[in-house]
N, C-alpha and C positions, 0 to 999 in steps of 0.2 A: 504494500500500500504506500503511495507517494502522499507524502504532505506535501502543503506550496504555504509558506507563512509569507502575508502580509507585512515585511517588518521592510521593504526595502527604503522608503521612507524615517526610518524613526529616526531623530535628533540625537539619540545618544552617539550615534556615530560621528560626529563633531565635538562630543562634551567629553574631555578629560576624564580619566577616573580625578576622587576625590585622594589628595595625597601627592597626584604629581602634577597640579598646576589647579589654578583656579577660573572658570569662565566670568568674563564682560557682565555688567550688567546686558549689555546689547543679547549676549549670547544667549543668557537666561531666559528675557523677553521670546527670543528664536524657537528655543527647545519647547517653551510652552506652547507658543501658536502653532507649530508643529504636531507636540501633541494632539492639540487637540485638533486639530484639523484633521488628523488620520486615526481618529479614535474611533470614531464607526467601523473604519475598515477591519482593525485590531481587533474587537468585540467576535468579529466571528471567526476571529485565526484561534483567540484564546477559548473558544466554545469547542473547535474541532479539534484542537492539540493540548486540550489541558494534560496529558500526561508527560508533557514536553517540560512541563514547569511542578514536579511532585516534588523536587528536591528540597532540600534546606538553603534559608537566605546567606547566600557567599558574605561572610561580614570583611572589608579589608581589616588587614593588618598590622599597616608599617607604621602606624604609630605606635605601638608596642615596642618599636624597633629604633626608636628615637629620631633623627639626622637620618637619610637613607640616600646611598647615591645608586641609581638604576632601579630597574625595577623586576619583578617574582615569574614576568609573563615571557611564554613562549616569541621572541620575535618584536612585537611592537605590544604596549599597554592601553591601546586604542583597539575596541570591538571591530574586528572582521565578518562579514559576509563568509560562508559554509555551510558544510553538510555534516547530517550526523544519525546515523544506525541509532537509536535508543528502541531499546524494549523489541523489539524485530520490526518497528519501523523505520521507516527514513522520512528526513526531515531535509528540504533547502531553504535557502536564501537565510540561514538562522545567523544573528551575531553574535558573536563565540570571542572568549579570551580562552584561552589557556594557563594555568599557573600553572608552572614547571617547577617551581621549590616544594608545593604541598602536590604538583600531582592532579589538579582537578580543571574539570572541562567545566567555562560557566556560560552561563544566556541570560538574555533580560526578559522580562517580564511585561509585556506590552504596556503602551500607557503610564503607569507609574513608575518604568525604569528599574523595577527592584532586579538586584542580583542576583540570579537562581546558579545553587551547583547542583549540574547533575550527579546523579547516584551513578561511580563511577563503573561499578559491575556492569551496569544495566546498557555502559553505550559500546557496544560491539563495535564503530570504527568511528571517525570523525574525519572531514579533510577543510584544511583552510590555508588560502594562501597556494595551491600549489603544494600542501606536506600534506601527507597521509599518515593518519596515525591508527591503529589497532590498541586494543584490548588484549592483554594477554594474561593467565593465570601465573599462579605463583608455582615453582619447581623449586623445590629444597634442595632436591640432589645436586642441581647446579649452582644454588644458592642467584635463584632466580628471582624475583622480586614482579610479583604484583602490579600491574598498572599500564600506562600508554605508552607504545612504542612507536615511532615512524616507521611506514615501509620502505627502504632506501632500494631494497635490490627484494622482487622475488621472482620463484623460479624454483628448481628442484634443492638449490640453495638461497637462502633470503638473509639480508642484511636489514637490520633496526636498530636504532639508534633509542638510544633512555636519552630526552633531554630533561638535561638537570640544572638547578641555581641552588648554591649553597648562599650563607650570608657568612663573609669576614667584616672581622671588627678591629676597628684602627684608631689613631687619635689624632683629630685634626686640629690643630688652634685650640687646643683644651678640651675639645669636644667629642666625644664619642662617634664615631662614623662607624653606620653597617654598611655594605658594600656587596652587591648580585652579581654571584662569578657562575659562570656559568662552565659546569665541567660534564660535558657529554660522553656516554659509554655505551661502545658498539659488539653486538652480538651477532654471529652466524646461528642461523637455524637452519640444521639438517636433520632428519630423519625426524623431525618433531622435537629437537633437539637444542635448549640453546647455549652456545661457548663466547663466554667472553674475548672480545680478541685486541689488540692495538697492533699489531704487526705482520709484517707477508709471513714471517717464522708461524707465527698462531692460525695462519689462515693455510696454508699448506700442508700443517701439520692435519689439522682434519679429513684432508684428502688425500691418503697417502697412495692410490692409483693412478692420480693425476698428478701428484707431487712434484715431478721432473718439469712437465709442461706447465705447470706454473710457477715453479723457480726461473726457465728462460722469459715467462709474458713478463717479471717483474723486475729481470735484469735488461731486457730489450726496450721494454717502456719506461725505465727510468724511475720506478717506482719507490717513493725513499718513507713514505710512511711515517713524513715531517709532522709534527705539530699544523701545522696550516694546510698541509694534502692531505691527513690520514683517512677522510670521511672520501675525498674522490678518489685516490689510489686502492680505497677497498671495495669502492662500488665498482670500478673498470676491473678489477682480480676476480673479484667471485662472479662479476655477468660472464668473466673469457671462462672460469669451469661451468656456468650451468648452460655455455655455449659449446664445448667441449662434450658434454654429458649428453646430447641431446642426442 
């Protein structure tokens, strides 16, 4: 079943979160006459998708966190336009933040703007922006972790990526400063499988039939597995084995 929400209109997509700038009087005036001028519309998006909105209200947090330089969200801290699998529906045109520090997919709530996080079992994939993300369970044995993954690479072997924000804390001018580092970690998933990997050694090692043929792709392609290549130099290695494989 396809949903189509009415939200392509709504004003939050110009309005800051609260935390990392403040809007115009002018903007204020905006975001209301907005509302309401596409509040009819929204009344019957919110009638046909109320399970879209069952979650708990997203409260922010970076007051908690004193000073804060950056911010918790995947990419930009401005709502995007996407998609989202919840419940074994699909849902477009929805506006979506992602937090990448706690991990949760959020939406707005037509008309009065509130914050919804969705229940994050329940959203089987999401895409915004161009990334595609999955749902994945938890695997002990691999000391696997629960939660959203990008699809980077799939195929008989698939690359996903955890993006993550940790917060460092530092002292600026006397002042307490938290700080959003973002430190991503990439897995191969085979056989339903997934291995932590950062290097062509970790990524070869899994394939020890094809081992030889991708030790020459990554010494002919130049493949050095840098801090600033590592996410493309392992997307071009595992697409040349599940090219290989076929």
């Amino acid at each position: 079943m396809k949903h189509m929400l009415l939200l392509g209109g709504l004003a939050f997509f110009v309005a800051p979160l609260t935390g990392f700038g403040q809007s115009s009087a002018t903007d204020s005036t905006l975001l209301v006459a907005s509302v309401k001028s596409a509040s009819s519309h929204y009344t019957a998006a919110i009638s046909n998708n109320s399970e879209l909105f069952n979650g708990p209200e997203y409260v922010f947090y970076n007051k908690a966190l004193q000073k804060t330089k950056g911010h918790p969200f995947f990419e930009t801290d401005q709502p995007q336009k996407g998609s989202v699998l919840y419940n074994g529906a699909s849902f477009s045109d929805v506006p979506l933040l992602y937090d990448i520090k706690l991990d949760q997919l959020i939406t707005f709530y037509p008309v009065s703007l509130l914050k919804i996080q969705l229940i994050t079992p329940s959203v089987g994939s999401f895409s915004v922006n161009n990334h595609s993300f999955i749902y994945l369970s938890e695997d002990k044995e691999a000391n696997f972790t629960a939660g959203f993954y990008e699809l980077l690479v799939s195929g008989e072997a698939s690359v996903i990526a955890r993006r993550v924000k940790e917060t460092e804390k530092s002292i600026q001018g006397g002042q307490i400063e938290y700080s959003f580092i973002e430190r991503d970690k990439y897995y191969i998933r085979y056989n339903e499988k997934p291995s932590l990997v950062s290097s062509a050694a970790d990524i070869t090692r899994l394939f020890p039939d094809q081992k030889k043929e991708l030790q020459k792709f990554v010494k002919s392609n130049r493949l050095r597995f840098k801090k600033n290549s590592r996410e493309k130099d392992m997307i071009q290695l595992v697409s040349y084995y599940n090219a290989l494989s076929k």
